[in-house]
N, C-alpha and C positions, 0 to 999 in steps of 0.2 A: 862835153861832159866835164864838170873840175871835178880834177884831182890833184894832191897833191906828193910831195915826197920827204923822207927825210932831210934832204939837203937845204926843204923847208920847213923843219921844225916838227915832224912827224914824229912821235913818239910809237906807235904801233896801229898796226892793220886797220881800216877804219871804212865801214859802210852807211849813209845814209839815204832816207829815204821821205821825200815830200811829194803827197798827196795833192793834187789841188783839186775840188771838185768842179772850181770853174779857172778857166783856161788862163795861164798868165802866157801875157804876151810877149813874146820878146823881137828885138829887133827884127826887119824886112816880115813883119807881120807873122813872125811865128807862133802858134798856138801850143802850149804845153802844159799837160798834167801832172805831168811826176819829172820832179829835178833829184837824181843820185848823185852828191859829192862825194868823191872817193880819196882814202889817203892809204900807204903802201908805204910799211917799214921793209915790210918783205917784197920784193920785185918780183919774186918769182909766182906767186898769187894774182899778179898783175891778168897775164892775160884768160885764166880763167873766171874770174869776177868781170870781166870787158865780156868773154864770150857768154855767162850766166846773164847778165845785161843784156846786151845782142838779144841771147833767146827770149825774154821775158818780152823786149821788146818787138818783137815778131809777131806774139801771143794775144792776139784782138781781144779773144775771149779773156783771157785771162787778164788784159789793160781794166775791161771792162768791170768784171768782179772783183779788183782792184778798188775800179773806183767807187763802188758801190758799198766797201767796207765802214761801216761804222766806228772804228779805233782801230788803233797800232797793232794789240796783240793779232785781230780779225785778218789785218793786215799781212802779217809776218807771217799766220799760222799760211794764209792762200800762197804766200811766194815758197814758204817750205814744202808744203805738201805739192808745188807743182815744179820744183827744178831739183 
């Protein structure tokens, strides 16, 4: 998962979020849909945004309706109303 910190230039709290509807692969042949960069002025948000991740990622259903969104807000409005 990147993320980063103040100590690198982090200015404030910082979440994103890439969709891929077809798989990017990454090294030893790993298949991924969704890459979250994260950056953290505040450390103490750290590990709940790590454990909100964890559960989303857990959430089959939920990866799946995910990737089935047609735009960001579609996008945002599924992760709000489900964590």
């Amino acid at each position: 998962m990147p993320h980063t910190t103040v100590e690198n230039g982090v200015l404030r709290d910082g979440v994103s979020l890439l969709i891929s509807k077809k798989p990017i692969v990454f090294p030893n042949n790993h298949l991924m849909n969704f890459v979250i960069p994260l950056s953290f002025y505040d450390l103490t948000k750290h590990l709940r945004a790590v454990n909100q991740i964890a559960d989303i990622s857990n959430d089959l259903d939920l990866l799946e309706t995910l990737l089935k969104a047609t735009d960001e807000k579609t996008a945002y409005q599924i992760i709000r109303h489900n964590t």
